[in-house]
C-alpha positions as CSV (number, residue, x, y, z in Angstrom):
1,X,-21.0,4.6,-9.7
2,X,-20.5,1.2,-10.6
3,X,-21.5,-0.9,-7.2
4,X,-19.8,-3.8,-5.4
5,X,-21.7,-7.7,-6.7
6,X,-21.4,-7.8,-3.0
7,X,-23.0,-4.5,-2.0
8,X,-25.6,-6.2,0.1
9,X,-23.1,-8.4,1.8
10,X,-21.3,-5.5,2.9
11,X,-24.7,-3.7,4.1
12,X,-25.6,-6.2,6.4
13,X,-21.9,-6.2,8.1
14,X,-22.2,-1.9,8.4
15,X,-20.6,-0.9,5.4
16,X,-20.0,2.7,4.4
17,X,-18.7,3.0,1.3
18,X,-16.8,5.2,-1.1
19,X,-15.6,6.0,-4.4
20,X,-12.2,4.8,-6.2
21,X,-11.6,6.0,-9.8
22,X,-15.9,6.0,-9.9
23,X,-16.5,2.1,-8.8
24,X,-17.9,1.4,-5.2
25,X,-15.2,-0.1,-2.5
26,X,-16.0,-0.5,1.3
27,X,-14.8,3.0,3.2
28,X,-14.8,1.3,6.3
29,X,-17.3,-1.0,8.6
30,X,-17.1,2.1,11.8
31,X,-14.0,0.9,13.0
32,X,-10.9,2.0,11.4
33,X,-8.3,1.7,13.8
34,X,-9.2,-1.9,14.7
35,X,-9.3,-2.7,10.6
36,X,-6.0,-1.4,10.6
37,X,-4.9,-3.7,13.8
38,X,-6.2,-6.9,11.5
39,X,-4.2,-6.6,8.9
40,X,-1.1,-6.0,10.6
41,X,-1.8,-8.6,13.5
42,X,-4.2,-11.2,12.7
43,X,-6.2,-11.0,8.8
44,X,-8.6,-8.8,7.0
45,X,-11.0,-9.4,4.4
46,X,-11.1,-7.0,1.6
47,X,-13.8,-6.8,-1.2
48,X,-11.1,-5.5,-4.2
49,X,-13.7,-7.0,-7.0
50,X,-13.8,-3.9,-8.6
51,X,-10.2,-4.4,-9.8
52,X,-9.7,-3.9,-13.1
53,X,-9.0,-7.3,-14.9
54,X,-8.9,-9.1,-18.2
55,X,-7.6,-11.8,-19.7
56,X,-5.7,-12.5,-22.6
57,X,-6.6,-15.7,-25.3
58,X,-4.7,-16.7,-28.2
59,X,-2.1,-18.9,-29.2
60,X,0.2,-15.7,-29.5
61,X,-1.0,-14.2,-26.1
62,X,2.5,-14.9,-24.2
63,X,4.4,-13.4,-27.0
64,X,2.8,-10.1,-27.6
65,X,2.5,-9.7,-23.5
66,X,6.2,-10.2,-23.3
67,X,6.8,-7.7,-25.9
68,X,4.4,-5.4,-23.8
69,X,4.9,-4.4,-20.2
70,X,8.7,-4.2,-18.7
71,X,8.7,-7.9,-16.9
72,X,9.5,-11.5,-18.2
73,X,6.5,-13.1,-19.5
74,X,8.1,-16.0,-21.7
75,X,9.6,-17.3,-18.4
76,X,6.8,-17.6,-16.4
77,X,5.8,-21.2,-15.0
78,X,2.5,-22.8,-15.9
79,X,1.4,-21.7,-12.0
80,X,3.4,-18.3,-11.8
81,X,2.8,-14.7,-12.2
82,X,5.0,-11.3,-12.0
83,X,4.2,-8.0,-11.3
84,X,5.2,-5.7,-14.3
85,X,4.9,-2.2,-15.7
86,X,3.0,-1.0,-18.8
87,X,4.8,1.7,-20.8
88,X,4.6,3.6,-23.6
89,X,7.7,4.4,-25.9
90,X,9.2,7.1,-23.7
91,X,8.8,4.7,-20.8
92,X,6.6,6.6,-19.3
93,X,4.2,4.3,-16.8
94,X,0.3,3.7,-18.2
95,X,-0.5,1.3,-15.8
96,X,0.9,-1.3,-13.2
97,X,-0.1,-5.2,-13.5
98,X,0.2,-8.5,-12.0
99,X,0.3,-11.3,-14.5
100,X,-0.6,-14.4,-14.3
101,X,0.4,-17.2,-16.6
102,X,-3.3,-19.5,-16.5
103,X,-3.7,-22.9,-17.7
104,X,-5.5,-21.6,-21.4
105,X,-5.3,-17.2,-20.4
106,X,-3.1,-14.6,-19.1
107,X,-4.7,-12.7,-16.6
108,X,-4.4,-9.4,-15.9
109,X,-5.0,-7.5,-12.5
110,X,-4.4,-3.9,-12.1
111,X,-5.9,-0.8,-10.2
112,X,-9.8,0.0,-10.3
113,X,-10.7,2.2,-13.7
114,X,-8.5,1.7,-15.8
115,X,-9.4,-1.4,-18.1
116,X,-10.6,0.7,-21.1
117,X,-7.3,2.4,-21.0
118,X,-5.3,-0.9,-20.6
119,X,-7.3,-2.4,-23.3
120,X,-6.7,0.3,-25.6
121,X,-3.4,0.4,-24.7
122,X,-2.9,-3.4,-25.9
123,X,-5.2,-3.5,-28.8
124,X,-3.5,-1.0,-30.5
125,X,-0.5,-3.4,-31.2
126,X,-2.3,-6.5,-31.9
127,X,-1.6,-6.4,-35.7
128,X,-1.6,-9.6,-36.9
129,X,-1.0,-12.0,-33.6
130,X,-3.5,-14.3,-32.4
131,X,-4.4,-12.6,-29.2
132,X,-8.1,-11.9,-27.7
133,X,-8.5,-9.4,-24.8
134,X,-11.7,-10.1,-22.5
135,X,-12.6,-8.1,-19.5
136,X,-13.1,-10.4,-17.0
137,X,-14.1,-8.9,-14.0
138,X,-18.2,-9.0,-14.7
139,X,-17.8,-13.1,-14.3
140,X,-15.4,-13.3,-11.2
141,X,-15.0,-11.5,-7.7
142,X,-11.8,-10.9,-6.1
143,X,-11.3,-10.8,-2.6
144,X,-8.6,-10.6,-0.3
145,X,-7.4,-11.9,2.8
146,X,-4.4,-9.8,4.0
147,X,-2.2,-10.1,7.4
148,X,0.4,-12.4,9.2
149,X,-2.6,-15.1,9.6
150,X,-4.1,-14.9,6.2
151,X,-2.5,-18.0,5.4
152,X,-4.5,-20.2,8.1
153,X,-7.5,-18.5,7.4
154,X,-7.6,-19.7,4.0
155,X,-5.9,-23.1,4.8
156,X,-9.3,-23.3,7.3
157,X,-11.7,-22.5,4.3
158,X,-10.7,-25.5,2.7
159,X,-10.6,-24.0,-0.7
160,X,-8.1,-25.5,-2.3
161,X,-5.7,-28.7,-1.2
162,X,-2.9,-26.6,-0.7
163,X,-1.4,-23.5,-0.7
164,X,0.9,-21.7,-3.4
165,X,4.1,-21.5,-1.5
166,X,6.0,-18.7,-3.2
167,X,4.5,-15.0,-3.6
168,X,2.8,-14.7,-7.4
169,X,2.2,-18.3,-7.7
170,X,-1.2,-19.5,-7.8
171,X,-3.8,-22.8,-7.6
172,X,-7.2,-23.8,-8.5
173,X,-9.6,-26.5,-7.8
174,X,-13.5,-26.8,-8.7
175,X,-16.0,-26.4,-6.4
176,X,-19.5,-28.2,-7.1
177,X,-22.2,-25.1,-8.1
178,X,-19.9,-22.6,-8.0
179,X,-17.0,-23.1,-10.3
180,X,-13.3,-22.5,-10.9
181,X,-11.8,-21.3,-7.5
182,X,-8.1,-19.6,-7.8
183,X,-5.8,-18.6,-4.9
184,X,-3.3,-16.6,-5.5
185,X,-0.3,-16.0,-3.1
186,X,0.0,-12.4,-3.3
187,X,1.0,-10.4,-0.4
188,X,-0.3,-6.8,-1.1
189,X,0.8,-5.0,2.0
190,X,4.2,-5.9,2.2
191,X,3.9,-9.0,4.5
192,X,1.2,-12.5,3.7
193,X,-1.6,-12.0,2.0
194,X,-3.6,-14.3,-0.4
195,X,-6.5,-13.3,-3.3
196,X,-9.3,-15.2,-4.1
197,X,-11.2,-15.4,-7.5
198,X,-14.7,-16.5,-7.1
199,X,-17.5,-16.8,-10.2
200,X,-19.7,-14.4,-9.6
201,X,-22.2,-17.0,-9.0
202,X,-21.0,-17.9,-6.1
203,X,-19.7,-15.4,-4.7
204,X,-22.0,-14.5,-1.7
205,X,-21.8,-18.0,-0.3
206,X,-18.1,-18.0,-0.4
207,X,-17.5,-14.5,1.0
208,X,-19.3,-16.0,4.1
209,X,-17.1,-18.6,4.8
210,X,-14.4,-16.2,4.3
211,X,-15.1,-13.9,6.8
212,X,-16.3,-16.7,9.2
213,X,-12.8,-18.2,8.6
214,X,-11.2,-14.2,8.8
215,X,-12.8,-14.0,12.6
216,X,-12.1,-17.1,13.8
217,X,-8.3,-15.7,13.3
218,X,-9.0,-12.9,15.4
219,X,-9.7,-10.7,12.4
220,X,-12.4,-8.9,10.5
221,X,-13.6,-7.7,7.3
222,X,-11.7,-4.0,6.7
223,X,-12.2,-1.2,4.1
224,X,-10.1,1.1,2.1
225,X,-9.5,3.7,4.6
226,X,-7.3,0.7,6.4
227,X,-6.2,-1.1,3.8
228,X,-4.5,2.3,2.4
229,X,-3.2,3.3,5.5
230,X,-1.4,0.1,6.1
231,X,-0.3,0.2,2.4
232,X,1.4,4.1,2.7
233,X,2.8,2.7,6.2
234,X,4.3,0.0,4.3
235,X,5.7,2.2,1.8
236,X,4.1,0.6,-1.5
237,X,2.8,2.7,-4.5
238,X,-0.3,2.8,-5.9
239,X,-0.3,3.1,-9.4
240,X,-2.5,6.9,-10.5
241,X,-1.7,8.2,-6.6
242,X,2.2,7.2,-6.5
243,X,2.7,7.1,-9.8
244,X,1.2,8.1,-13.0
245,X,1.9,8.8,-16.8
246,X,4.4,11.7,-15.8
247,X,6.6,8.5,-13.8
248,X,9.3,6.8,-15.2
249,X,9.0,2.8,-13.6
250,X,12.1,3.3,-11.7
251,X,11.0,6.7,-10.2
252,X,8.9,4.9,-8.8
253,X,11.3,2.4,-6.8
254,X,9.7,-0.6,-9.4
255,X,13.1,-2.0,-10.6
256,X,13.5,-5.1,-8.5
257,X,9.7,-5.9,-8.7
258,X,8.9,-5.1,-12.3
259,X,11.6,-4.8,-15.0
260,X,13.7,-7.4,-16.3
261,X,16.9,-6.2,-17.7
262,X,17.2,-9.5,-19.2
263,X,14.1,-10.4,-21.4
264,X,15.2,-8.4,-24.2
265,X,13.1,-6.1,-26.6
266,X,9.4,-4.5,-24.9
267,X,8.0,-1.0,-25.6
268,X,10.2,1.5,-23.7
269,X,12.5,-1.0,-23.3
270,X,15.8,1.3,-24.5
271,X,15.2,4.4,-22.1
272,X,15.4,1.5,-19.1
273,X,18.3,-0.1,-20.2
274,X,19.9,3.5,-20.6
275,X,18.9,4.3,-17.1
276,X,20.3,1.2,-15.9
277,X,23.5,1.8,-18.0
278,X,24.0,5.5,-17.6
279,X,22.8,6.7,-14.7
280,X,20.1,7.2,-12.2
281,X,16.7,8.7,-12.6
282,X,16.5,12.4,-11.3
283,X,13.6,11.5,-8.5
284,X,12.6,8.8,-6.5
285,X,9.9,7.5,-4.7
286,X,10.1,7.2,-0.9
287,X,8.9,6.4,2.0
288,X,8.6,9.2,5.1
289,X,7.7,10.0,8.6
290,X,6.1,13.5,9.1
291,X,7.7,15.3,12.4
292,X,5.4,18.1,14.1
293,X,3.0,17.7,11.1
294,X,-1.1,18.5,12.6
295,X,-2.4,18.7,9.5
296,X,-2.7,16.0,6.8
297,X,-1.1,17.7,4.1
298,X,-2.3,17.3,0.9
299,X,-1.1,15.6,-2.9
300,X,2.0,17.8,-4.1
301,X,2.9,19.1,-1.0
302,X,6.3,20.4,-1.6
303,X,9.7,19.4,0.7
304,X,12.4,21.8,0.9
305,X,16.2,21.5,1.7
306,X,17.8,25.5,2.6
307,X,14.0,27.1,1.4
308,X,14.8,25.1,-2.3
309,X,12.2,22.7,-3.3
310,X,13.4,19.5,-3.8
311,X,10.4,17.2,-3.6
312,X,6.9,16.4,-3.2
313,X,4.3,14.1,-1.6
314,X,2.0,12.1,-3.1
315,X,-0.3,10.4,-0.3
316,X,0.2,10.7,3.2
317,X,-1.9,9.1,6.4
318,X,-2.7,9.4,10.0
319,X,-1.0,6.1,10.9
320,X,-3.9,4.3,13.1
321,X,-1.4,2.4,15.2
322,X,1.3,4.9,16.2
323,X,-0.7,8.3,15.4
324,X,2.6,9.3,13.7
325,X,1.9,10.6,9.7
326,X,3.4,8.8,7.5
327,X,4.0,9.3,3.7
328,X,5.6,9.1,0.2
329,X,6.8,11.6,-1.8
330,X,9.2,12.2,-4.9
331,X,12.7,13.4,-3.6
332,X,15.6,14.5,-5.4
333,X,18.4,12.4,-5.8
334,X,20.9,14.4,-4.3
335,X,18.4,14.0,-0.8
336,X,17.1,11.1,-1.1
337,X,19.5,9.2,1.6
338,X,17.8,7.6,4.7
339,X,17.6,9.6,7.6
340,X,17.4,13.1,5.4
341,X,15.6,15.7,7.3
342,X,13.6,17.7,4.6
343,X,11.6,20.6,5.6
344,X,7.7,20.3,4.8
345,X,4.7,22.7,5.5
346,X,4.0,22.4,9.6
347,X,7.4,20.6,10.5
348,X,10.1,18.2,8.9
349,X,10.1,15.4,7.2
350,X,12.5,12.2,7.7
351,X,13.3,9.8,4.7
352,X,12.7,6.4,5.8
């Protein structure tokens, strides 16, 4: 298992850890429930280096990204990002990215294992364009500050002269002996969040300030066991849990985030646009409460309507702040209405 470049860090504040997609994330410090009460009150400080991430070089680089994944590349400003699917020619999901458009580099940041697939996935149509991939994430840590004071925490750090205002957009400034500091807006739980990249050489003495500036908010540093329980609350996918290569992007409930119907030509583009055009997709993603429910129930659970399946689950969690379960699940688009009651192993299930 490939560990954290913070590992020791994380030791010294209690860490256990665990194992995502075989690379090392913090499980939790001993205190789930008041992780979970940071992020969605005050801020949390999440250690997500073990991200996937590479950049993109070339003079062709915006060009054959745009001709790529299912979201507008060409239009991104010189401080913007997106967040965009990758698919393959049946439009069937290989991975899901954020983008964002650097001063010399795209860079590319997308769930934990799965860089040797995206690369592949990219190399294999760089014919004869001037585009370099480069896996990034061995130079530069990525952590996160996430919650409705996330934004003063890192305005107290002093990082940068100002924050990026609108969600995706990003700025950068140099810090003496450590390097090339970028903040990016990017609220991954639904409400205000922020990501740092740090060099790797600096990244212990940074991380201190963080959480220093994280406490003095009222919050603390929080794991995965939180982070994805505030995440499945909040109703967002994860990309290989949610969704996968069987998915089509708008399954998935990714039309508004990640396709443009506008950009013209991509891989998969014309089984999107005939979606759009013709129809709706047969399943889709959504968000549930579990009702009389003891038991978490497990990936592929199946929901029922009149003892008939017509869904499944896909993650589900003991919600730390209202002990309620909460989940999402693939429903039938004949059931999948707020307020549908669907019948589930141990109780009922409500469509959010």
């Amino acid at each position: 298992m490939s560990l954290l470049p913070l590992h020791e860090f994380h030791e010294l504040q209690n860490a256990q850890f665990t194992e995502v997609n075989g690379l090392e994330f913090v499980a939790t410090y001993g205190d789930v429930a008041a992780e979970y009460r940071a992020l969605k009150e005050a801020a949390g400080f999440i250690d997500l280096s073990n991200r996937g991430r590479i950049c993109l070089l070339g003079a062709d680089r915006i060009k054959f990204l745009h001709g790529q994944v299912t979201n507008d590349v060409q239009g991104l400003k010189a401080d913007g990002g997106c967040y965009a699917a990758l698919v393959n020619a049946k439009a069937k999901m290989e991975s899901d990215l954020y983008i964002y458009r650097l001063a010399d580099e795209l860079l590319l940041d997308f769930e934990p294992g799965l860089t040797e697939k995206v690369t592949t996935r990219l190399d294999k149509y760089i014919i004869a364009d001037d585009v370099q991939i480069v896996d990034v994430a061995p130079h530069y840590g990525l952590v996160s500050i996430q919650g409705p004071k996330a934004a003063a925490a890192v305005t107290a750090l002093g990082l940068v002269p100002t924050l990026p205002a609108a969600p995706l957009h990003w700025v950068k400034d140099n810090i003496p002996d450590v390097g090339d500091i970028y903040v990016m807006n990017q609220p991954r739980l639904g409400t205000t969040g922020f990501d740092i990249f740090i060099p790797s050489a600096g990244l212990g003495m940074i991380a201190d300030k963080i959480l220093a500036a994280v406490k003095a908010q009222g919050g603390r540093a929080c794991g995965w066991e939180a982070f994805e329980a505030a995440r499945i609350e909040a109703g967002i996918p994860r990309y290989g849990v949610d969704m996968d290569e069987t998915n089509l992007a708008p399954e998935a409930g990714l039309e508004k985030r990640a396709i443009s119907y506008t950009k013209g030509c991509y891989i998969g583009q014309e089984v999107n646009a005939r979606i759009r055009t013709y129809g709706q997709v047969a399943k889709s993603l959504r968000r549930l409460e579990l009702i009389g429910v003891t038991e978490l129930p497990v990936k592929g659970t199946k929901l029922q309507v009149g003892g008939k399946d017509v869904g499944y689950l896909t993650s589900a969690v003991h919600s730390p702040g209202s002990q309620q379960i909460f989940a999402l699940g693939y429903v039938r688009k004949e059931h999948k209405e707020a307020g549908t009651i669907l019948a589930c192993p141990g109780g009922q299930a409500t469509i959010l």
